[in-house]
MARSERO-792366 format. One record per residue (C-alpha): chain; x, y, z; residue in one letter. Coordinates in steps of 0.25 Angstrom, whole numbers. Each point is the difference from the previous one (the first is absolute). Example, Ala and Ser with C-alpha at 12.3 -4.5 7.8 and 13.67 -1.06 7.14 Angstrom:
<pts>
pt ch = A X = 49 Y = -18 Z = 31 aa = a
pt ch = A X = 6 Y = 14 Z = -2 aa = s
</pts>
This chain:
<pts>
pt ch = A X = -55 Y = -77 Z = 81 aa = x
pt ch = A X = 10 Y = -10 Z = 6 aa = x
pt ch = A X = 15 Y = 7 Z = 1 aa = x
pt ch = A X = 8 Y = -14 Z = -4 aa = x
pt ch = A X = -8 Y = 1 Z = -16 aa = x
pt ch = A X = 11 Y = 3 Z = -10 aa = x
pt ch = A X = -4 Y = 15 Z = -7 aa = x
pt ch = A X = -2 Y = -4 Z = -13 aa = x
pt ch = A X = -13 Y = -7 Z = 6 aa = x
pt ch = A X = -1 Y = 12 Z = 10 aa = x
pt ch = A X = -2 Y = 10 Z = -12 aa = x
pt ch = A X = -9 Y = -11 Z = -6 aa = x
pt ch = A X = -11 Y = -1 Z = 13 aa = x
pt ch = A X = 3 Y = 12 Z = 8 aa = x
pt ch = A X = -10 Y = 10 Z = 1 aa = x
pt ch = A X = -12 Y = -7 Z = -7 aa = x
pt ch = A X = -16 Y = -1 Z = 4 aa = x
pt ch = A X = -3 Y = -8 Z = 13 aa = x
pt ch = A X = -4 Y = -13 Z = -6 aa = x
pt ch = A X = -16 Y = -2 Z = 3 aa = x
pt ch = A X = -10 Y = -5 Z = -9 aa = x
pt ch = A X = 0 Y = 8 Z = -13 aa = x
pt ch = A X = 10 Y = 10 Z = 1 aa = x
pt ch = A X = 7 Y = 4 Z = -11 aa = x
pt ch = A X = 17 Y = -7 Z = 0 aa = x
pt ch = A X = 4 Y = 13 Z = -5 aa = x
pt ch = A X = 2 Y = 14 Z = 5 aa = x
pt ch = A X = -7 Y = 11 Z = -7 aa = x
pt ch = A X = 2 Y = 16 Z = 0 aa = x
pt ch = A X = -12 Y = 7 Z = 8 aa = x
pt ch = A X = -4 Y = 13 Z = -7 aa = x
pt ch = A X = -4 Y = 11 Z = 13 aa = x
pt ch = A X = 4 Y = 12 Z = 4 aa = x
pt ch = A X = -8 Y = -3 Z = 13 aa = x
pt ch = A X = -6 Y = -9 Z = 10 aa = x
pt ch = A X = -12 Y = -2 Z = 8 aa = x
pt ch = A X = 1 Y = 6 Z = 13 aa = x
pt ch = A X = 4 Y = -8 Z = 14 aa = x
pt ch = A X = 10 Y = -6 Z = -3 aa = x
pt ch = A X = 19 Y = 2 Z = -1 aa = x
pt ch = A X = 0 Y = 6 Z = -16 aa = x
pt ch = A X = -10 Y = 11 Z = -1 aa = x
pt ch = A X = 8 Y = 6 Z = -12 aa = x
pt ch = A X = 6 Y = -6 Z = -14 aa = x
pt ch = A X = 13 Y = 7 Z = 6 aa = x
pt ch = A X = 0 Y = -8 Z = 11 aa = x
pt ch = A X = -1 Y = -14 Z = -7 aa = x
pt ch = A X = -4 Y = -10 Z = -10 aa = x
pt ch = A X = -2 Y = -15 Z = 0 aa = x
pt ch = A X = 9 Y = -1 Z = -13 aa = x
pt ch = A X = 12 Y = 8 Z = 9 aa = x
pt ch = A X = -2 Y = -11 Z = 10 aa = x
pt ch = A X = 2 Y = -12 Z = -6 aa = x
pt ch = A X = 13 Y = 6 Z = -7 aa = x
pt ch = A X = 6 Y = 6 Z = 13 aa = x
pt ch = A X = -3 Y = -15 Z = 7 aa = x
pt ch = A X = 7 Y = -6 Z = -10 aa = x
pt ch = A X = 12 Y = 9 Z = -1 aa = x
pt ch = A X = 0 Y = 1 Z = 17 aa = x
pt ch = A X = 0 Y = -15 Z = -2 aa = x
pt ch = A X = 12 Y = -1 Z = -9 aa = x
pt ch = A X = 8 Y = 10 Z = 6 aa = x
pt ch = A X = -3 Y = -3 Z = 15 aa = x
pt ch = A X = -7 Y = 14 Z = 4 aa = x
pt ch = A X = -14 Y = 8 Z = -2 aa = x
pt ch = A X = 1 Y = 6 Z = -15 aa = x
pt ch = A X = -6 Y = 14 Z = -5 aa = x
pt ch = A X = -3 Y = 0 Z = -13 aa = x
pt ch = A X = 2 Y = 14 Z = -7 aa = x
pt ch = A X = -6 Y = 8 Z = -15 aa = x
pt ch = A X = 16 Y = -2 Z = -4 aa = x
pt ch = A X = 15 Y = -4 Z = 5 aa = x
pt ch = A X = 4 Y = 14 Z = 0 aa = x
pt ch = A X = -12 Y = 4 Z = 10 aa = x
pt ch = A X = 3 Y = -12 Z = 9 aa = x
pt ch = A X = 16 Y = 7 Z = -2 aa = x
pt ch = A X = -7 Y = 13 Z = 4 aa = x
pt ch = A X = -8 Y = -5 Z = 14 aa = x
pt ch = A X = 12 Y = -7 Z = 5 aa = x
pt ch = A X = 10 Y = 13 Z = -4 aa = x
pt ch = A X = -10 Y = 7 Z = 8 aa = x
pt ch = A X = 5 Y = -9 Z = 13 aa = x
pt ch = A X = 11 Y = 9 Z = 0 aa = x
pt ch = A X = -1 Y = 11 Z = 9 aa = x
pt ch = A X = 3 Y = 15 Z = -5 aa = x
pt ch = A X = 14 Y = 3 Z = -2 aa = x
pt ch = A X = 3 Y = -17 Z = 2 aa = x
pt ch = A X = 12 Y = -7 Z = -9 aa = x
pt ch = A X = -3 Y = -10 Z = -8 aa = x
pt ch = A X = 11 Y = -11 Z = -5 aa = x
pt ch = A X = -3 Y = -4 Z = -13 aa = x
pt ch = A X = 8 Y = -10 Z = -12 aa = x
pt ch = A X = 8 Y = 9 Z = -10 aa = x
pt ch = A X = -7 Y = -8 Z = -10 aa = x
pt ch = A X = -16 Y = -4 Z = 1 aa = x
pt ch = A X = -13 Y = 1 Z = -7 aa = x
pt ch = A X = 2 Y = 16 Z = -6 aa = x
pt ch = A X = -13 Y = 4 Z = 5 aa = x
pt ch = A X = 3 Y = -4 Z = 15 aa = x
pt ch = A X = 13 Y = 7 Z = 0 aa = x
pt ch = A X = -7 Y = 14 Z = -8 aa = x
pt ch = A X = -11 Y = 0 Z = 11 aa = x
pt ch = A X = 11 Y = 1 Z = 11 aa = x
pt ch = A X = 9 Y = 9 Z = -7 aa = x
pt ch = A X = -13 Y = 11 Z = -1 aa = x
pt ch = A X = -4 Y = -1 Z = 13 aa = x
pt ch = A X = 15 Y = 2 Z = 4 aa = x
pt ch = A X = 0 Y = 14 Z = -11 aa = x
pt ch = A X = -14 Y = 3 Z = 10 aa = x
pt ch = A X = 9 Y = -2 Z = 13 aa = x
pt ch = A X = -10 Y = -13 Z = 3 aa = x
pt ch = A X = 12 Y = -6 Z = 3 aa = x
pt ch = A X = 13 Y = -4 Z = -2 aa = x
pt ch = A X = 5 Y = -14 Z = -9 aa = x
pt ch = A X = 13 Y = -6 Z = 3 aa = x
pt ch = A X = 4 Y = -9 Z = -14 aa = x
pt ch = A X = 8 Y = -12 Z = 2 aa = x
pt ch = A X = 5 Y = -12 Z = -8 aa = x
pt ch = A X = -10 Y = -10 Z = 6 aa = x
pt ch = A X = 7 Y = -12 Z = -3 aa = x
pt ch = A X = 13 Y = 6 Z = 9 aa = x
pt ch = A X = -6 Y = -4 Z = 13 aa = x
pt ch = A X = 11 Y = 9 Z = 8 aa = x
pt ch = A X = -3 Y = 10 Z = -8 aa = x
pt ch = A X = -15 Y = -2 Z = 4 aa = x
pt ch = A X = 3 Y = -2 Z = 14 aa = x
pt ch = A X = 8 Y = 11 Z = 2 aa = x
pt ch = A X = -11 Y = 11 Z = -7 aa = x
pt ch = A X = -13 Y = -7 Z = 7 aa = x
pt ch = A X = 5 Y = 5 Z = 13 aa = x
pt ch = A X = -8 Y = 12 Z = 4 aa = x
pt ch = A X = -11 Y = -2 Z = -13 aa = x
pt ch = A X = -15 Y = -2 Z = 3 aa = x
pt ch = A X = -1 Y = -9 Z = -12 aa = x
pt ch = A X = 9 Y = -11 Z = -7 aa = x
pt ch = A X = -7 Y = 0 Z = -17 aa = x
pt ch = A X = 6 Y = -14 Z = -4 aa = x
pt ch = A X = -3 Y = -5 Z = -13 aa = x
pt ch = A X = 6 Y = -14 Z = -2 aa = x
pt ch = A X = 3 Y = -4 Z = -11 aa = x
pt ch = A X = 1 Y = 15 Z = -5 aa = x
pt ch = A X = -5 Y = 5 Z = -13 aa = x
pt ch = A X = 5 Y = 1 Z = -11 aa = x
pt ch = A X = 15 Y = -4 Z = 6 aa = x
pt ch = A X = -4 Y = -12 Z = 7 aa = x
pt ch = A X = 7 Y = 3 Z = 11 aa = x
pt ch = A X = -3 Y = -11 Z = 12 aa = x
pt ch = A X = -2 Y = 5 Z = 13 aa = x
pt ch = A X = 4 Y = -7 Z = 15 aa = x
pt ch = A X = -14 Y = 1 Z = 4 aa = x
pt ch = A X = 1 Y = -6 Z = 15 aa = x
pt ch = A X = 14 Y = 6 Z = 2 aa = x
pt ch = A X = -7 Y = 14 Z = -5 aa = x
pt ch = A X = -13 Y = -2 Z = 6 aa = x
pt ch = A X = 7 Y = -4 Z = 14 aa = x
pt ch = A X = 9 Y = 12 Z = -1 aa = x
pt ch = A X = -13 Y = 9 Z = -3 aa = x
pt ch = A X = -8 Y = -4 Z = 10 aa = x
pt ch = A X = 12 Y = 1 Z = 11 aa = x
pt ch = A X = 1 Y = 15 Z = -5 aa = x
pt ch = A X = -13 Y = 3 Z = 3 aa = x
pt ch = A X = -2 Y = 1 Z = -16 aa = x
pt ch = A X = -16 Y = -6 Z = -6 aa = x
pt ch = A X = 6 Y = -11 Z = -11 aa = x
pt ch = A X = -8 Y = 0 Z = -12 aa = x
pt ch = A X = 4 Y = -10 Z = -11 aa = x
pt ch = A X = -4 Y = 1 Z = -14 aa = x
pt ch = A X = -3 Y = -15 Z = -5 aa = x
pt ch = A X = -5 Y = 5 Z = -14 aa = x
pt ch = A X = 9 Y = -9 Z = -6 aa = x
pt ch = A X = 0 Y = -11 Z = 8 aa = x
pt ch = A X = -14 Y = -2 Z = 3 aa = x
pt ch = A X = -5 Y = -7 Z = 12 aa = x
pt ch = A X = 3 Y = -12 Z = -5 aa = x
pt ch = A X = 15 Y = 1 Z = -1 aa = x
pt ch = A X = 3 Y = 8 Z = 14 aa = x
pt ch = A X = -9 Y = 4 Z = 12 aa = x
pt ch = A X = 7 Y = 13 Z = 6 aa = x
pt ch = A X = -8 Y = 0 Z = 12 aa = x
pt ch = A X = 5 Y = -13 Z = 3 aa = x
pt ch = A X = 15 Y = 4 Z = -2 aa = x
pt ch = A X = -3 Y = 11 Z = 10 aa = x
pt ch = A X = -6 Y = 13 Z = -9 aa = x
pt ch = A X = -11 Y = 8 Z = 8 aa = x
pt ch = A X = -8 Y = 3 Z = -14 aa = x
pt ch = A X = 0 Y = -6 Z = -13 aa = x
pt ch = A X = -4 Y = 7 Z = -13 aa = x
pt ch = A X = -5 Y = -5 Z = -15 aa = x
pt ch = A X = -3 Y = 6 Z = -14 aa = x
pt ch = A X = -10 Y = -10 Z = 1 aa = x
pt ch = A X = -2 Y = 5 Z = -16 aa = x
pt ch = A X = 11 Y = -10 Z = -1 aa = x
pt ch = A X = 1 Y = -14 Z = 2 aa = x
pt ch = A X = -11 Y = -1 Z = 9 aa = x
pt ch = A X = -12 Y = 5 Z = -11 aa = x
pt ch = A X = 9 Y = -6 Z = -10 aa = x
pt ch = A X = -8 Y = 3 Z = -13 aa = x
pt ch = A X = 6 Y = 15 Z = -2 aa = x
pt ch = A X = -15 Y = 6 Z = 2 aa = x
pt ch = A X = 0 Y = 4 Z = 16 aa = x
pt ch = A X = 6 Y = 13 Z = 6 aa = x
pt ch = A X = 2 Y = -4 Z = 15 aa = x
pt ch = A X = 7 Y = 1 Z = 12 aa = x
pt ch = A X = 0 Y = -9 Z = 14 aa = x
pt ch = A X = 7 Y = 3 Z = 13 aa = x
pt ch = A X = 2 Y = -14 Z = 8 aa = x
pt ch = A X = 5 Y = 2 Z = 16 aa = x
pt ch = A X = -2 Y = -9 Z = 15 aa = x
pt ch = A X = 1 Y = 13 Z = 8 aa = x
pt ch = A X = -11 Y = 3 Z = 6 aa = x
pt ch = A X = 3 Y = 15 Z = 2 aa = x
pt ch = A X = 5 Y = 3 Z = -14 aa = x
pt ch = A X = -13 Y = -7 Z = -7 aa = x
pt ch = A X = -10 Y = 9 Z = 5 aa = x
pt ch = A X = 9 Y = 13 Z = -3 aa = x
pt ch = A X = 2 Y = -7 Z = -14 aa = x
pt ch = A X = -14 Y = -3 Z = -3 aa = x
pt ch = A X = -5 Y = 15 Z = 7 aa = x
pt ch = A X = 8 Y = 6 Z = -11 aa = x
pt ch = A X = -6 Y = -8 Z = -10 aa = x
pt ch = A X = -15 Y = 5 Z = 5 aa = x
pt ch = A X = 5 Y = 14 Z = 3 aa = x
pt ch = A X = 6 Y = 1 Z = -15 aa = x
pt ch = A X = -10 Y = -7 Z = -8 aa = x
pt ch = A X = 12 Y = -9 Z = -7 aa = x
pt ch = A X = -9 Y = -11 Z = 0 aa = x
pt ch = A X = -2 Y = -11 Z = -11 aa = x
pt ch = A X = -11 Y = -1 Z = -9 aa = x
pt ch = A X = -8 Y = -14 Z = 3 aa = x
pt ch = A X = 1 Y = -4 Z = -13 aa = x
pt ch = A X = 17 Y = 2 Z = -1 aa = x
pt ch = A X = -1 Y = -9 Z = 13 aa = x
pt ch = A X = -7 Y = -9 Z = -5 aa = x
pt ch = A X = 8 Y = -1 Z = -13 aa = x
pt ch = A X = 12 Y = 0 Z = 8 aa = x
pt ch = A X = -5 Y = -13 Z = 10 aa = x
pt ch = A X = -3 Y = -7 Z = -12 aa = x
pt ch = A X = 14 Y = 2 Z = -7 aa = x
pt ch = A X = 6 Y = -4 Z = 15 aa = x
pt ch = A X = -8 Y = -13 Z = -1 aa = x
pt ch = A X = 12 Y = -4 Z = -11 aa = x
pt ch = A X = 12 Y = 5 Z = 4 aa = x
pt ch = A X = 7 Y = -13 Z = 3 aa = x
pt ch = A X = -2 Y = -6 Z = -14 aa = x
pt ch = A X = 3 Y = 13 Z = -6 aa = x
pt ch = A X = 13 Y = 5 Z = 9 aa = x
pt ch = A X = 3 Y = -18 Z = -3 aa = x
pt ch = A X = 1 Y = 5 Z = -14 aa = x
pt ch = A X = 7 Y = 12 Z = 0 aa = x
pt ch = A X = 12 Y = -2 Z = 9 aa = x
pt ch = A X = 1 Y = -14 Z = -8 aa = x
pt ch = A X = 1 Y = 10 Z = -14 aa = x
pt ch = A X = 9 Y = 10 Z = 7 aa = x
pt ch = A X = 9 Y = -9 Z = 5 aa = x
pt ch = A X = 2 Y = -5 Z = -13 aa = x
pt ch = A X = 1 Y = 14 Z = -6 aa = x
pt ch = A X = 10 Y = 5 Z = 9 aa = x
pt ch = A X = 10 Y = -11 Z = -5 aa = x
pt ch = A X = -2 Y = 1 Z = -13 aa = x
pt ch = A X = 1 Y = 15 Z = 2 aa = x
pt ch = A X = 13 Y = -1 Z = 8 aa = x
pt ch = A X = 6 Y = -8 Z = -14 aa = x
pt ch = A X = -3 Y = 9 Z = -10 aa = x
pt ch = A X = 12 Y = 8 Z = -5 aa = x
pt ch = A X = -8 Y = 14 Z = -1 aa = x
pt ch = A X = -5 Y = -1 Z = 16 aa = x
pt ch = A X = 11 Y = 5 Z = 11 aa = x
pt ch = A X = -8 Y = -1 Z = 12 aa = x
pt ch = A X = -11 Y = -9 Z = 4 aa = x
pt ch = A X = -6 Y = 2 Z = 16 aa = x
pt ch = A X = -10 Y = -10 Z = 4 aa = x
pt ch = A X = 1 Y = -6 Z = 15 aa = x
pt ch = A X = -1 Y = -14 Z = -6 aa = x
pt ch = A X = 12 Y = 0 Z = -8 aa = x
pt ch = A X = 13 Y = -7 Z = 9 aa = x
pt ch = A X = 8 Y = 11 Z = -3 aa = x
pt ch = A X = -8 Y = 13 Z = 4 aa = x
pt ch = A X = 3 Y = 7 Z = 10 aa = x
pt ch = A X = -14 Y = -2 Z = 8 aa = x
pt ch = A X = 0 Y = -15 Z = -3 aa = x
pt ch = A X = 4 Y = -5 Z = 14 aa = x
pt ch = A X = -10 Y = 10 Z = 6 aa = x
pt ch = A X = -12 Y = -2 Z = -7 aa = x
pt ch = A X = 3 Y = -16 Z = 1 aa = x
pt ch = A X = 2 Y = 2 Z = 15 aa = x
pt ch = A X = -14 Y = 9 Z = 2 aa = x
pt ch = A X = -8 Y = -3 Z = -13 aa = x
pt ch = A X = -7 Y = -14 Z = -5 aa = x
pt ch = A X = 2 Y = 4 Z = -15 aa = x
pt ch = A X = 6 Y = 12 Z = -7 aa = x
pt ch = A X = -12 Y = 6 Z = -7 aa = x
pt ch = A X = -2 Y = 4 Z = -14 aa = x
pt ch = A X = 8 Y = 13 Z = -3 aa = x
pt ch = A X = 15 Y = 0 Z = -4 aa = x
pt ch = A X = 7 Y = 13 Z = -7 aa = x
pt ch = A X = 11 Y = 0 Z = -8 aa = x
pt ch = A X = 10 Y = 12 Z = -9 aa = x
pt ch = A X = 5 Y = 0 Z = -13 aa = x
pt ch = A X = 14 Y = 7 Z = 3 aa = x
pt ch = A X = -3 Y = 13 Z = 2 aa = x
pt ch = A X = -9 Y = 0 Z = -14 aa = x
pt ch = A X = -13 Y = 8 Z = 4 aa = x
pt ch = A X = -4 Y = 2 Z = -15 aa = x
pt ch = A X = 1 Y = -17 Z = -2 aa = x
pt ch = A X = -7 Y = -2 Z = 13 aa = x
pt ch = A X = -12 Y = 10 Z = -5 aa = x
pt ch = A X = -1 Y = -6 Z = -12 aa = x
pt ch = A X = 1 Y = -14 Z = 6 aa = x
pt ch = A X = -11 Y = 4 Z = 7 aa = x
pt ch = A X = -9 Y = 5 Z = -13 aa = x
pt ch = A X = 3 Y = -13 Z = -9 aa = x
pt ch = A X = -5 Y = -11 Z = 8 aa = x
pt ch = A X = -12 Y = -5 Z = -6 aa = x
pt ch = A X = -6 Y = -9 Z = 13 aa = x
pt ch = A X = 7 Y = 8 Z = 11 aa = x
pt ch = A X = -10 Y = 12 Z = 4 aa = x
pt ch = A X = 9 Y = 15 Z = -1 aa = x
pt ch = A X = -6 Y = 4 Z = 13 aa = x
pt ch = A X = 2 Y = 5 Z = 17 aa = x
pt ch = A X = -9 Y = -9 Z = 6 aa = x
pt ch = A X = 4 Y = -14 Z = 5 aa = x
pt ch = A X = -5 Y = -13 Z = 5 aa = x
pt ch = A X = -11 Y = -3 Z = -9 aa = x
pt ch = A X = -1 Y = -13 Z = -7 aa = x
pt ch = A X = 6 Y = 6 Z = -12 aa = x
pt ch = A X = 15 Y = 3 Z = -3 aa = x
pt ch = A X = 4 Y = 15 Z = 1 aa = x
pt ch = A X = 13 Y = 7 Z = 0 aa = x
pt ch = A X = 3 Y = 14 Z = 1 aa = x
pt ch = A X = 15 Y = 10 Z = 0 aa = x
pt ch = A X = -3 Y = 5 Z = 13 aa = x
pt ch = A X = 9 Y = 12 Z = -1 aa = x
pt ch = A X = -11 Y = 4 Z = -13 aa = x
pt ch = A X = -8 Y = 7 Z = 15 aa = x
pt ch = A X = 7 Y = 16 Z = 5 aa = x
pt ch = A X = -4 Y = -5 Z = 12 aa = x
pt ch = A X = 8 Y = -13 Z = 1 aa = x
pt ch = A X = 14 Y = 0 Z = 8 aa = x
pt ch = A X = 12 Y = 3 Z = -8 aa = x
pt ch = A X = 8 Y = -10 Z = 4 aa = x
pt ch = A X = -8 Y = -11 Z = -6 aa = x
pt ch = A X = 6 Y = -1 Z = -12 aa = x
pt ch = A X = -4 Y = 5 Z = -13 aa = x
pt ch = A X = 0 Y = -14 Z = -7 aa = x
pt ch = A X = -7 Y = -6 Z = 10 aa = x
pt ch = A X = -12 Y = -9 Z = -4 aa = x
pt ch = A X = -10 Y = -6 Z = 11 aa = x
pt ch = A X = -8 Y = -12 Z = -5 aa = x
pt ch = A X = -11 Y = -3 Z = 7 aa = x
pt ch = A X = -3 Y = -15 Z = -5 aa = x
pt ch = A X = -14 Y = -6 Z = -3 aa = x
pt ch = A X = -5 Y = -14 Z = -1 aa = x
pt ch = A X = 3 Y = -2 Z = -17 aa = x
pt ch = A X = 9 Y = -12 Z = -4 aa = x
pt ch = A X = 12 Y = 5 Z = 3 aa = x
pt ch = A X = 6 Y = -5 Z = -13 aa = x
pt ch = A X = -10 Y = 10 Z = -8 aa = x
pt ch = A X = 5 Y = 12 Z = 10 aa = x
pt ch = A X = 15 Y = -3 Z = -2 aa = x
pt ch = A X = -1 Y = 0 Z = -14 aa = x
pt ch = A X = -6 Y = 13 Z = 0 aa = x
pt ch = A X = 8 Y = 6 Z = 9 aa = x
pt ch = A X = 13 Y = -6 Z = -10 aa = x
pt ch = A X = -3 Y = 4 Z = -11 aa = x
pt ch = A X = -4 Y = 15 Z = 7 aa = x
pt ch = A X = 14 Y = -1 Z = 4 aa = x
pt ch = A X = 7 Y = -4 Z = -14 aa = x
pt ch = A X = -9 Y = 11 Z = -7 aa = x
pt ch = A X = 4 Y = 11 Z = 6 aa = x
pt ch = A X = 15 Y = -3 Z = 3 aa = x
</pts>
């Protein structure tokens, strides 16, 4: 497809049929565990049609060759395995629990060693990267919503001989492309905002090296972390609407994070788009929005967050985020979170409801349990 169409067409067109007489408009899943002999695939672990059209879009989005995998952690996993034995990782103090656990065992193991750093303190980042194999960013972070300097990061990474892989989770490919702002790897829950509908558990690994795709995409085969063609197929299909639905949420978290910062219960509100957060410049300067997640604290009050979290009636109480439904979680709920989030801490992930129907619910949550 032509590299001047906007993305919210790319995600539309990219990675459909060819268009001859009578093919179908629409992808669909191909259900095989193997292939007719002669040809590249051979082996339903080697790849699948529905793969294909996902990872062409995503490549197309991104500006690299994607990998689709069976889950975000596994696509975590291959690219952790990058590392060589005994390497140093630099990784944010505060990003997605399950990333940070998986470094943290295989540093108990003595697979290697993890240096955290406050991601959004580029000195600090710059300073710790010197020596490391890999730079971990996650921009913005989560829950904390920090913002990272991802070209200042990705150019001191690269310098130090580091492979820089962002997380763009959050942001999705339509806010921030990391390879274009100097990253070597990109990774995405693409359970998130790219399925959309909370009913996909996939992970997609997006770089333009041509030496790190085949190790990458060898780790995939080798390990068998591969998606079902069904998942994939869900996962295109939610793809195919991300710009009207992410359209939608920032719209309802902007909205929320001001009403949120007013309200006389609420001590803290993070969310990049805000003029006033610490990652506001930053995200504007890299970013073309600033997504649909913000987090805010109640003063320290743990037991009023939780039950925030318990007496909404539209919000979903639950971990997940970027489906089209409103869901907000106390992070600190997990052992395994970071104990520096605070314990008050509430991260909304913001869906496509009128955002009049979700700020009432989320006020009179608050005045409930006050």
């Amino acid at each position: 497809m032509s590299p001047d169409l906007d993305p919210s067409t790319v995600v539309v067109h990219s990675g459909r049929p060819e268009r001859v007489a009578d093919a179908p408009v629409g992808n669909s899943p191909i259900f095989s565990s193997t292939y007719v002999a002669g040809g590249d695939r051979g082996y339903g672990r080697f790849g699948n049609d529905a793969w294909t059209a996902l990872e062409d879009t995503l490549g197309q989005l991104e500006g690299g060759r994607a990998l689709t995998f069976a889950s975000g952690m596994a696509a975590v996993a291959a690219i952790a395995d990058l590392i060589p034995v005994g390497g140093r990782v630099v990784a944010p103090q505060h990003a997605y629990s399950g990333v940070l656990a998986l470094f943290d065992q295989q540093a108990a193991t003595g697979r290697l060693k993890v240096e955290r750093v406050n991601v959004a303190d580029t000195a600090a980042v710059v300073q710790a990267v010197a020596g490391a194999d890999m730079l971990w960013i996650e921009s913005p972070t989560n829950p904390a919503m920090e913002v990272a300097d991802i070209p200042a990061l990705a150019a001191a990474g690269r310098a130090a001989g580091a492979t820089v892989v962002v997380d763009n989770t959050f942001a999705t490919p339509l806010l921030q492309q990391p390879l274009r702002l100097g990253a070597d790897v990109v990774m995405h829950s693409a359970t998130k905002f790219i399925s959309g509908h909370s009913d996909v558990v996939l992970g997609a690994v997006i770089t333009a090296d041509d030496e790190l795709w085949p190790a990458i995409e060898l780790r995939r085969r080798s390990l068998g972390a591969i998606p079902g063609p069904m998942e994939a197929w869900l996962a295109l299909r939610g793809l195919r609407t991300l710009a009207l639905r992410l359209e939608r949420a920032q719209s309802n978290a902007a909205f929320l994070a001001e009403r949120l910062l007013a309200h006389p219960r609420v001590s803290k509100v993070r969310y990049p788009g805000l003029p006033d957060d610490p990652g506001h410049e930053r995200a504007a300067a890299q970013m073309s929005g600033f997504g649909a997640i913000l987090a805010f604290e109640l003063g320290g009050d743990a037991a009023g967050a939780q039950r925030v979290c318990e007496c909404t009636e539209l919000w979903v109480h639950a971990t997940s985020l970027g489906g089209v439904e409103s869901m907000l979680e106390r992070r600190r709920r997990w052992p395994i979170e970071v104990p520096t989030i605070p314990e008050d801490l509430i991260r909304l992930s913001v869906g496509i409801e009128h955002p009049d129907d979700l700020w009432a619910d989320l006020e009179q949550a608050l005045s409930a349990t006050s």
